[in-house]
C-alpha positions in Angstrom: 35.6 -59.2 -43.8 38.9 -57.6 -42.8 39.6 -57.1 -39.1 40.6 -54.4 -37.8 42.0 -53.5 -34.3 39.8 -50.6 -33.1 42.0 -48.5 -30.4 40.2 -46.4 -28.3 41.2 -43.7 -25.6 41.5 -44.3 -21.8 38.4 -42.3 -21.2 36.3 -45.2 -23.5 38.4 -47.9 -22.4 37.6 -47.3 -19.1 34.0 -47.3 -19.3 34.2 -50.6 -20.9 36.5 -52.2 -18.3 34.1 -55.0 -17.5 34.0 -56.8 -20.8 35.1 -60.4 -20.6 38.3 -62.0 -22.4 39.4 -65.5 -22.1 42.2 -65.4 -19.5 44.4 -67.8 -22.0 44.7 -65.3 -24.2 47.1 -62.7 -24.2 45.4 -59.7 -25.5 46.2 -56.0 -25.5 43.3 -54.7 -22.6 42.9 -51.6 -24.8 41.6 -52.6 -27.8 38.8 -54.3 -29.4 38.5 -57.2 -32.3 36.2 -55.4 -35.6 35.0 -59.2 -35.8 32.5 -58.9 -32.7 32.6 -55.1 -31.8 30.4 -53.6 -31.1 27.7 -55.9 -30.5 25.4 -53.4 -28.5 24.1 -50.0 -29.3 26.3 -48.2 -25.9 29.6 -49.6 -27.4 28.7 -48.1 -31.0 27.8 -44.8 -29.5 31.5 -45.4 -27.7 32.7 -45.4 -30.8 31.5 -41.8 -31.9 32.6 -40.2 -28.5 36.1 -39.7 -29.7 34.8 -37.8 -33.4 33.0 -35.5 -30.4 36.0 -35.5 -28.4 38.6 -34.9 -31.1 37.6 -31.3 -31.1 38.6 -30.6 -27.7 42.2 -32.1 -28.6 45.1 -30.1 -28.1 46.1 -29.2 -31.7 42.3 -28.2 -32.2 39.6 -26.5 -30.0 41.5 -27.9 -27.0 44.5 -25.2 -27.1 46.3 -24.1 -30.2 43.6 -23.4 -32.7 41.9 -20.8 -31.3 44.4 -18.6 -29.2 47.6 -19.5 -31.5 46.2 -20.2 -35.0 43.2 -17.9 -35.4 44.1 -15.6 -32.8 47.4 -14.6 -34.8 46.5 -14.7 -38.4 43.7 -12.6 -37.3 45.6 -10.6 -35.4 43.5 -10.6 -32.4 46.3 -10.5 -30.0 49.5 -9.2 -30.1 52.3 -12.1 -28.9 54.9 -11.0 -26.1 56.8 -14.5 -26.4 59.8 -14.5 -29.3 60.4 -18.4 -28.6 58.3 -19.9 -30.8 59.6 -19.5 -34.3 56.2 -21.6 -35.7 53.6 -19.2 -33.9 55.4 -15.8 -34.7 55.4 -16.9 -38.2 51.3 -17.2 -38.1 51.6 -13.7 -36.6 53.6 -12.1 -39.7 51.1 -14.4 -42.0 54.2 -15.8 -43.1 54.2 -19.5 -42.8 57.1 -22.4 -44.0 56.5 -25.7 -44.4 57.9 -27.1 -41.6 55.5 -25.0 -39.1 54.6 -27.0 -36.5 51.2 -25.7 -36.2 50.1 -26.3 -39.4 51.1 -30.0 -39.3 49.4 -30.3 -35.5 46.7 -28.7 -37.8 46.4 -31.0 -40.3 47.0 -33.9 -38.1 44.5 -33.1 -35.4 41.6 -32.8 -38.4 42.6 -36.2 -39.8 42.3 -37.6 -36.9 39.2 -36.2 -36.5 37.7 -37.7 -40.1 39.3 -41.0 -39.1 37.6 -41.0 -36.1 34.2 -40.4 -38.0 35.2 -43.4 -40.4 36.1 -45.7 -37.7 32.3 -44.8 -36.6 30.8 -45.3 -39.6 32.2 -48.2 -40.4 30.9 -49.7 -37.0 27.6 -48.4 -37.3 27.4 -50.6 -40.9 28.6 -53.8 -39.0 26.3 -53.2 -36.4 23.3 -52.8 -38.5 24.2 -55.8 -39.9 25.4 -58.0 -37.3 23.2 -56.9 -34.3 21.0 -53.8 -34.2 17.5 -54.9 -33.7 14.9 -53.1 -36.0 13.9 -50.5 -33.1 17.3 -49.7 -33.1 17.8 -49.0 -36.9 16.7 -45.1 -35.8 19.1 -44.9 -33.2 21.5 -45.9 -35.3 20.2 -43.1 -37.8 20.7 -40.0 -35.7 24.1 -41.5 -34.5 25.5 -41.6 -38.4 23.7 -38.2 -38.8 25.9 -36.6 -36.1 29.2 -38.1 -37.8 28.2 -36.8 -41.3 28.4 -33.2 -39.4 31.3 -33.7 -37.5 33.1 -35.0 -40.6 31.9 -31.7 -42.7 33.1 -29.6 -40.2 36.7 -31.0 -40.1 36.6 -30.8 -43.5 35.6 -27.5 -43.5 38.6 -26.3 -41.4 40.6 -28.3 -43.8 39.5 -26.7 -47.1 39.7 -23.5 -45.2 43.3 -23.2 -44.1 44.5 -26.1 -46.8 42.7 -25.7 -49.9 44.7 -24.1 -52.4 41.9 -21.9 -53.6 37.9 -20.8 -52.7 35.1 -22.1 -54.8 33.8 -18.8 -56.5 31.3 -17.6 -59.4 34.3 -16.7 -61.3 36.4 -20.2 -61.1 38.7 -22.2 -59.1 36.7 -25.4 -58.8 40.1 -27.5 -61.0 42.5 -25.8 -58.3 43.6 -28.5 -55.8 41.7 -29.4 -52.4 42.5 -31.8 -49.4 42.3 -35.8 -50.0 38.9 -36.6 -49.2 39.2 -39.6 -47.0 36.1 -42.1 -46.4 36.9 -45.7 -45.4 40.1 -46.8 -42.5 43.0 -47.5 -44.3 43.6 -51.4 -44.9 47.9 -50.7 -44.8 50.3 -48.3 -45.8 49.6 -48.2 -49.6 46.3 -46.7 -48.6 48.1 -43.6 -47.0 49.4 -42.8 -50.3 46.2 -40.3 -51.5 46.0 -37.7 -53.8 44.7 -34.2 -53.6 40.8 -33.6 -54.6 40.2 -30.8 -56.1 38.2 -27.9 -54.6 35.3 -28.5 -56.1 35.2 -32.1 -55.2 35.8 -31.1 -51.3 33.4 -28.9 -51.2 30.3 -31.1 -53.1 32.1 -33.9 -50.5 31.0 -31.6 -47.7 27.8 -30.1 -49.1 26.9 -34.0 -50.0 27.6 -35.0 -45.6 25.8 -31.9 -44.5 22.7 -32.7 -46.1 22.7 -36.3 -45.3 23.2 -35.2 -41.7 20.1 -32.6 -41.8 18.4 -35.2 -43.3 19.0 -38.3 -40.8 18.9 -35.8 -37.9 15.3 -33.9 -39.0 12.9 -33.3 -35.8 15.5 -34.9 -33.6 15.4 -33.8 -30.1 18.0 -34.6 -27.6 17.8 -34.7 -23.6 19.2 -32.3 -21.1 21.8 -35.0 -20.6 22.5 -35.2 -24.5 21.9 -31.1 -25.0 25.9 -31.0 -26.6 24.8 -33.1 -29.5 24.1 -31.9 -32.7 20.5 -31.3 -34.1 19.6 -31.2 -37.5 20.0 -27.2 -37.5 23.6 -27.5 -36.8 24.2 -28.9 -40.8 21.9 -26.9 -42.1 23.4 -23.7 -40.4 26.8 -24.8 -41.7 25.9 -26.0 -45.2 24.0 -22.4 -45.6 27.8 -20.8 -44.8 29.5 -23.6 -46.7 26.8 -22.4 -49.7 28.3 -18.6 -48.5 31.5 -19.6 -49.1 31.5 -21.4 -52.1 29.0 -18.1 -53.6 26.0 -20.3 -54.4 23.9 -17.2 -53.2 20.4 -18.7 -54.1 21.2 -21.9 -52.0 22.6 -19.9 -49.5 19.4 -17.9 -49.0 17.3 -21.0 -48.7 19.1 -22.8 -46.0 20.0 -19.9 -43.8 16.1 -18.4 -44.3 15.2 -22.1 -42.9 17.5 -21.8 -40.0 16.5 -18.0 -39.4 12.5 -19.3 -39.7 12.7 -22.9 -38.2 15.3 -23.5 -36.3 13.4 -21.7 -33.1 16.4 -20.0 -31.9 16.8 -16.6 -31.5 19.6 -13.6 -30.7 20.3 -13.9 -27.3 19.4 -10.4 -25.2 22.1 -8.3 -24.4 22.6 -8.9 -20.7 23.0 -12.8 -21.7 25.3 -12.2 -24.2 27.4 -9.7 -22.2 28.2 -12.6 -20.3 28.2 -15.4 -22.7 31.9 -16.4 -23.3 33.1 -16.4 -19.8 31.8 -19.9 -18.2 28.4 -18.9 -16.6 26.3 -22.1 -16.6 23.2 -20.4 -17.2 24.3 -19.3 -20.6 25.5 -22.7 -21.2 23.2 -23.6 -24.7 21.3 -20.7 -24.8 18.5 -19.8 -27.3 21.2 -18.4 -30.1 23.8 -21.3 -29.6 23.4 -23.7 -32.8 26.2 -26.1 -32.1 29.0 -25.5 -29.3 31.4 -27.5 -27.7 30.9 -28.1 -23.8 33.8 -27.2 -21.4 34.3 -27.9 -17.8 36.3 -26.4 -15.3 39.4 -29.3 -14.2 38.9 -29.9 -10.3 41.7 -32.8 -10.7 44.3 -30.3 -11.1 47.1 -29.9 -13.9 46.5 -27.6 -16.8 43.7 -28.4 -18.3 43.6 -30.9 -21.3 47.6 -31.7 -20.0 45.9 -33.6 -17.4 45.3 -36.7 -18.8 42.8 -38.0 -16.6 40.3 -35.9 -18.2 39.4 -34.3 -21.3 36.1 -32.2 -20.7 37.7 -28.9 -20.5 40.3 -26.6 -22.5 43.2 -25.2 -22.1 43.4 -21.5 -24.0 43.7 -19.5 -20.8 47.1 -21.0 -20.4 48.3 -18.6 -23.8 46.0 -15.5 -23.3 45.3 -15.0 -19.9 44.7 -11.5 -18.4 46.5 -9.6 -15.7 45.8 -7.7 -12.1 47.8 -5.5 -10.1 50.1 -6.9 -7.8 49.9 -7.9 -4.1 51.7 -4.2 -3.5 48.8 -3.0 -5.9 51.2 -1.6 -9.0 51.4 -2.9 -12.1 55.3 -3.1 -12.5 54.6 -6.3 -10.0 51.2 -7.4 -11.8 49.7 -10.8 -11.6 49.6 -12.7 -14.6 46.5 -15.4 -14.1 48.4 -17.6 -16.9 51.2 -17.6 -18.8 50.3 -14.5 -20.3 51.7 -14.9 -23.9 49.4 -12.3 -25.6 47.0 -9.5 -25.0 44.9 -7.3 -27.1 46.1 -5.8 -30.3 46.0 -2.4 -29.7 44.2 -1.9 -34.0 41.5 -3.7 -32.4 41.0 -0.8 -29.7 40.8 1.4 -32.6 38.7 -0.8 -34.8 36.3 -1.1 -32.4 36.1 3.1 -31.8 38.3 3.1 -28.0 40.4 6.5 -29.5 41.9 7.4 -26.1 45.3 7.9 -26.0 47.8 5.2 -23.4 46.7 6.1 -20.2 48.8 7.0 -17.2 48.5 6.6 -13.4 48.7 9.4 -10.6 49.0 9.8 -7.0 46.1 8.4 -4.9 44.7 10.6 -3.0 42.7 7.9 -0.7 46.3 6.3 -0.2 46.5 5.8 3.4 50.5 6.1 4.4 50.0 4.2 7.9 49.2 1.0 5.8 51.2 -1.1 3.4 51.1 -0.8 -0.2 48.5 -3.2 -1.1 46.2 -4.0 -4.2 43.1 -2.7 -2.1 45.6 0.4 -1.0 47.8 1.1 -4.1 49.8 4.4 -4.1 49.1 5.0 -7.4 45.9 5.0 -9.3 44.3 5.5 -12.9 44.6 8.8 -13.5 41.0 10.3 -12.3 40.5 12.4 -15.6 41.4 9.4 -18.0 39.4 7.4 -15.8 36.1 9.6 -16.1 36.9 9.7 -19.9 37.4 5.9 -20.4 34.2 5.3 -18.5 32.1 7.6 -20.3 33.4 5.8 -23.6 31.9 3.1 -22.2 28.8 4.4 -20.7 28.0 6.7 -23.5 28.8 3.8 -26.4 31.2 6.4 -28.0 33.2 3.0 -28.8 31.2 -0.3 -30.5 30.0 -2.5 -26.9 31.7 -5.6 -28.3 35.1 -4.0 -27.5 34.2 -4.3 -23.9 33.1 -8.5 -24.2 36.3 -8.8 -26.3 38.6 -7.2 -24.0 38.5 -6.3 -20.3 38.7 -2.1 -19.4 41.7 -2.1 -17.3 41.2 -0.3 -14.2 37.2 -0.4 -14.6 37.3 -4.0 -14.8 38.4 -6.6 -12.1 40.2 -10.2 -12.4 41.0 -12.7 -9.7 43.7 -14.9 -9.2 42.1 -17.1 -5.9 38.6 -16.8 -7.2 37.6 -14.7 -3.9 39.2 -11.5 -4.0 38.8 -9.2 -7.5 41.6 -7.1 -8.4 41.6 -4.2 -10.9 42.4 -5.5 -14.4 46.1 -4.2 -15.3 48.2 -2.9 -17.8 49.6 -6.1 -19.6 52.4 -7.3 -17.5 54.7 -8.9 -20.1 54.8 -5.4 -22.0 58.2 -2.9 -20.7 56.9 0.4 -19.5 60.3 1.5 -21.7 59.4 0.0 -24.4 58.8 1.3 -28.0 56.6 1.6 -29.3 54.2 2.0 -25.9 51.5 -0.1 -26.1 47.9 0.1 -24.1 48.2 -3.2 -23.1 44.7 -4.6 -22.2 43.7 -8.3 -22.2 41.5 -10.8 -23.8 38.4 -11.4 -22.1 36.4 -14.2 -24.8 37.1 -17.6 -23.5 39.4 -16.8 -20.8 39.8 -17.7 -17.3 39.7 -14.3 -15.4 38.3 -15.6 -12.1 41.1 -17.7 -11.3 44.8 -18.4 -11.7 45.7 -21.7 -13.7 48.1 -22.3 -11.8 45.8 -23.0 -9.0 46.1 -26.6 -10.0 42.6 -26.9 -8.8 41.0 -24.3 -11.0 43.3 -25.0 -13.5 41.0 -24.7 -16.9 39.1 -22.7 -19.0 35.5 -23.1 -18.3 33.6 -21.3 -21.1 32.2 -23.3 -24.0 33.2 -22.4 -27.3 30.6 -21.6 -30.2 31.4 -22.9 -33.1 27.6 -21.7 -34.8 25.5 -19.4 -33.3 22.7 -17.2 -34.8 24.2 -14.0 -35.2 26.5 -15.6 -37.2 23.5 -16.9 -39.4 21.9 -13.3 -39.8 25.2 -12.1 -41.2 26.1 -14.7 -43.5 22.4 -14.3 -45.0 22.8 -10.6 -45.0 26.0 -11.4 -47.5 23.5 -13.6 -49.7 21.1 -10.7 -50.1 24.3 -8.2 -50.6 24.8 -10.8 -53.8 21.7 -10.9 -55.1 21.0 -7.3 -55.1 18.6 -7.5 -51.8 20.3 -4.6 -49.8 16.8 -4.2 -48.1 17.0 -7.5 -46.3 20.5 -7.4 -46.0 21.1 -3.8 -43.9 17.6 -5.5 -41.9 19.9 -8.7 -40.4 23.0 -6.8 -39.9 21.3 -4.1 -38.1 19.8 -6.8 -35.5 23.2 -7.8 -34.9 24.4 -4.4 -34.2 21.0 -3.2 -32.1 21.4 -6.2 -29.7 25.3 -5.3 -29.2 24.1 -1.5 -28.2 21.5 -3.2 -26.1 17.9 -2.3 -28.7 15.4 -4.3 -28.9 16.4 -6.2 -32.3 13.1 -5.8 -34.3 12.5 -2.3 -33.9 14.7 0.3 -35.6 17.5 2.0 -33.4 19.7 5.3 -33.7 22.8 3.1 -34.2 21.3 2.0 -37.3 22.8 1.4 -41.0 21.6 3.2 -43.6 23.1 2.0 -46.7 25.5 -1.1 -47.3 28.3 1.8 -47.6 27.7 3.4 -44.4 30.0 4.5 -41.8 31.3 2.3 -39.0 32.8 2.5 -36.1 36.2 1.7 -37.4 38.4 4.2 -39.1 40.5 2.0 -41.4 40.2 1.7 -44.8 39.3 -2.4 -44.9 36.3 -1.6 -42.7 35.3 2.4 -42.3 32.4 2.1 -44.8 31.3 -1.5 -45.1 28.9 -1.9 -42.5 28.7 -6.2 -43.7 32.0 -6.8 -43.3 32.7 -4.4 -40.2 30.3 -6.3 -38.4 31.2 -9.9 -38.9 34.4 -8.6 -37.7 33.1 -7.2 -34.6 30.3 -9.5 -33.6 32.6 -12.6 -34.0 35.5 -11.0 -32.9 37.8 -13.4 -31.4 35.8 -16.7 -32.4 37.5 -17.9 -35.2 35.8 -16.7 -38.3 37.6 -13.9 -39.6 40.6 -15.5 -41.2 38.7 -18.0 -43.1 36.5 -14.0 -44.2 39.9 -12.5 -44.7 40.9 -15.4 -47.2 37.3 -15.4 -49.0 37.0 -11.8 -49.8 40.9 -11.4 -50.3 41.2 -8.3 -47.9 44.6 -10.0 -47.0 47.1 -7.4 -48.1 44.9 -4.1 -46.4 44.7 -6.7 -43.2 48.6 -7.0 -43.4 48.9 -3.2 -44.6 46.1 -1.9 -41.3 48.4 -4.2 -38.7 51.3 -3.6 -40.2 53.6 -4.6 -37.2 54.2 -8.1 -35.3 55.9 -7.3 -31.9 57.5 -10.5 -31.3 57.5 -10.9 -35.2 58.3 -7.5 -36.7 56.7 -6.0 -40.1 53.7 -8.5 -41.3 54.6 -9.9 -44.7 52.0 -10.3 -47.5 52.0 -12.3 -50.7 48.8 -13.3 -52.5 50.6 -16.1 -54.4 50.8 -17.7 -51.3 49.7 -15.8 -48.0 46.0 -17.1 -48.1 47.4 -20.3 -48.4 48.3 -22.4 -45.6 51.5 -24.7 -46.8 51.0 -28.7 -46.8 53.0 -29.7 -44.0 56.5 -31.0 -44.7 55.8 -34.2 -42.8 52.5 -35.1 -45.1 54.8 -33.9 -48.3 57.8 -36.9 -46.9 55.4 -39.6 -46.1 52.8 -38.5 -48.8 54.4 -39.8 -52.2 51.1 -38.7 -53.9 50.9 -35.6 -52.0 51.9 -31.9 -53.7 52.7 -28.6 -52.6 50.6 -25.4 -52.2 51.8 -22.3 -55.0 54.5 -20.7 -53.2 56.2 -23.2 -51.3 
């Protein structure tokens, strides 16, 4: 058998500090021999922990890929910084080869799929070298959960990487990612070719089932509740069958998840609350796979502090603002580094059709006192303010905008995690500046009840869902668009839309669709009348679907064409030859001699 040296991170070596070595030799502490590792069932689960852990690295889930990489090409948030020449060019959709991002991108998902082959690899040389026959089960589930986690980084590869979706009309010969199984025995092993797409995606479809399969009635503990279950491949091989338009499969899998899976949409007062780190919420009954995140008490900024890796570090990039100790917003409080806010196209999108507000004289101002944030001298104007409530009271505008984004002046942030402050106008925007912008922040996954740079609260501490029933219902709702079942389709997307306005879900509402053509809340030409798409928009606003959507159903150019303006990027550039296409990264392309270029490049 060839050896390998199986490096691990601190966090693992750690925990298996007290393994014996003889003192005469002079071994690396860090690593461990393949020839007698691991020879009990805890080490080989020690050896899945970092596939898990990968996710919450800081090119992935950790901190880039949701508030740089989705949040720009989606054009979720507008980005006030100008010194970053790789993220503006995500936010103009214009990428070059040498983007930094996209090779943290592609690196971080390796890793992740090397991690999984390091695992599975163990797990054979334990079954055959150690595991005792009432272990062989154990060992089951465990390979089940790396099948998953392997389909899902591949996923995200194919996604950003793949030079072309699997569809009904072709594109199966067009090329893919290198699909990856086994550790590389040297440096000749590196040199891989591309698959093509239709091998990546029967690659993925092929894990996900083995995964549902090994994983079926498998239960976890509350300790273990993080894990997957077998509904976790089966809700991503149904959008992987979405995806890749094999409607009839499509149906099947996500009608077993809808009917088996036991979860269900979560009621409104939940899921008003469900991306902001409340414990309670933590897991809840529509949450189908997540990634747990803990708040940082060791201080440091999140995953930067390398003493732990349990938490993320988004709120760093996207983090809101409150008025100032003097209680104006020229001297606001920015509870990160406040890089981006809230694209004002979403306000509209979402129905908010008020114009930039404006603040006034307060007339409670008390002159005998200092300016403070509980004592401001200037206030919301009281009319705007009656108006931008009763948006919001009256639903005038879709709910989600106001779990998406917080209502500045209405809603509060703190930066001590005592004392709530009005939310404020974005600080990094110039009241000069043209155009004016409306300036709110980002509320989903951010740390609004405490500044990061309280090293002791510095972290995010909301989980992030990366499947989640509502998801689910809209994905089937697409199946049944494709094969002709517009009944059963306008019935899922209107329980999405009746448990955003707060209706019971299973009862028809007054904010029901009618027809698959039916007017939305948006007034743009991508989304006015298609209730489907509208809503996947909406409902996962902010979660890091809609790019991967935007690239499927080629709505790139309207997207680019609706946005039309980057402000730290200028005009957003479009070319289908390339733009749906994220570019092999230069570094892959040098090192790579097998490797070759996406069209346009």
């Amino acid at each position: 058998m060839r050896k390998h040296i199986i490096t691990f991170s601190l966090f693992i070596t750690a925990a298996f500090a007290g393994c014996r070595k003889d003192p005469k030799q002079v071994l690396r502490t860090d690593v461990y021999s393949s020839a007698d590792y691991p020879s009990t069932l805890p080490n080989l689960f020690s050896t899945l922990v970092p596939a898990y852990s990968n996710l919450r690295s800081e090119d992935l889930l950790g901190f880039q890929l949701l508030c740089k990489t989705f949040a720009g090409s989606e054009h979720v948030a507008e980005l006030t910084y100008g010194g970053d020449l790789s993220w503006t060019e995500i936010t103009v959709n214009n990428m070059s080869t040498s983007n930094s991002y996209a090779n943290q991108l592609w690196v971080g998902l390796y890793r992740g799929i090397k991690n999984v082959n390091l695992f599975l690899d163990r797990a054979e040389f334990y079954k055959k070298n150690y595991a005792s026959p009432d272990e062989l089960k154990q060992v089951e589930r465990m390979t089940g959960e790396a099948y998953f986690l392997r389909a899902l980084y591949y996923f995200y590869l194919e996604s950003f990487f793949g030079e072309s979706y699997l569809s009904t009309a072709g594109g199966g010969d067009k090329m893919g990612v290198p699909i990856i199984t086994k550790l590389p025995d040297g440096l000749g092993a590196m040199q891989v070719k591309r698959n093509t797409v239709k091998e990546v995606w029967d690659f993925i479809i092929k894990d996900l089932q083995q995964s549902a399969t090994l994983l079926k009635g498998v239960q976890w503990s509350a300790g273990d509740k993080g894990r997957v279950t077998e509904w976790a491949p089966k809700a991503l091989l149904g959008k992987v069958y979405v995806f890749t338009q094999d409607w009839a499969n499509a149906k099947t899998t996500l009608q077993d998840v809808i009917n088996n899976s036991g979860k269900s949409l979560m009621p409104f007062v939940k899921y008003a609350a469900a991306f902001n780190g409340i414990d309670a919420n933590e897991f809840n009954e529509e949450s189908l796979f997540e990634i747990n995140v803990d708040r940082n008490s060791n201080g440091g900024y999140g995953i930067f502090d390398f003493r732990i890796n349990l938490t993320t570090s988004q709120g760093l990039i996207w983090s809101p603002c409150i008025l100032g100790d003097n209680g104006t917003e020229q001297d606001g409080k920015g509870l990160g580094y406040c890089n981006e806010f809230f694209n004002d196209k979403n306000l509209q999108r979402f129905g908010f059709n008020l114009p930039i507000y404006t603040l006034k004289d307060n007339p409670a101002f008390d002159q005998s006192k200092p300016e403070t944030w509980q004592n401001p001298k200037q206030v919301l104007d009281p009319a705007y303010r009656q108006q931008s409530q009763a948006v919001r009271t009256n639903k005038t505008a879709d709910p989600r905008l106001f779990i998406s984004a917080p209502q500045p002046w209405l809603d509060s942030g703190s930066n001590d995690g005592v004392n709530w402050r009005p939310i404020c106008k974005f600080i990094a925007l110039n009241a000069a500046q043209k155009p004016i912008y409306h300036g709110w922040s980002l509320k989903k996954f951010v740390t609004y009840d405490n500044s990061i740079f309280n090293r002791q609260a510095a972290a995010d501490a909301a989980n992030y869902y990366l499947l989640r029933l509502a998801d689910i219902y809209l994905l089937y709702a697409e199946a049944a668009v494709n094969t002709g079942d517009n009944a059963t389709a306008l019935a899922y997307i209107n329980q999405v839309k009746r448990r955003a306005y707060d209706y019971p879900v299973d009862v028809p509402s007054p904010v029901d669709y009618k027809t698959p053509s039916d007017k939305t809340n948006a007034s743009d030409p991508v989304l006015a009348n298609n209730p489907l798409r509208y809503e996947r928009w909406a409902e996962l606003f902010g979660e890091g679907h809609w790019w991967f959507d935007v690239c499927r159903w080629r709505i790139g150019s309207q997207e680019a064409t609706y946005y039309a303006n980057s402000l730290a990027g200028g005009p957003i550039k479009w070319l289908d030859s390339k733009s749906y296409i994220w570019p092999i990264p230069v570094n892959e392309i040098n090192t790579n001699t097998q490797m070759r270029q996406n069209p346009g490049y």
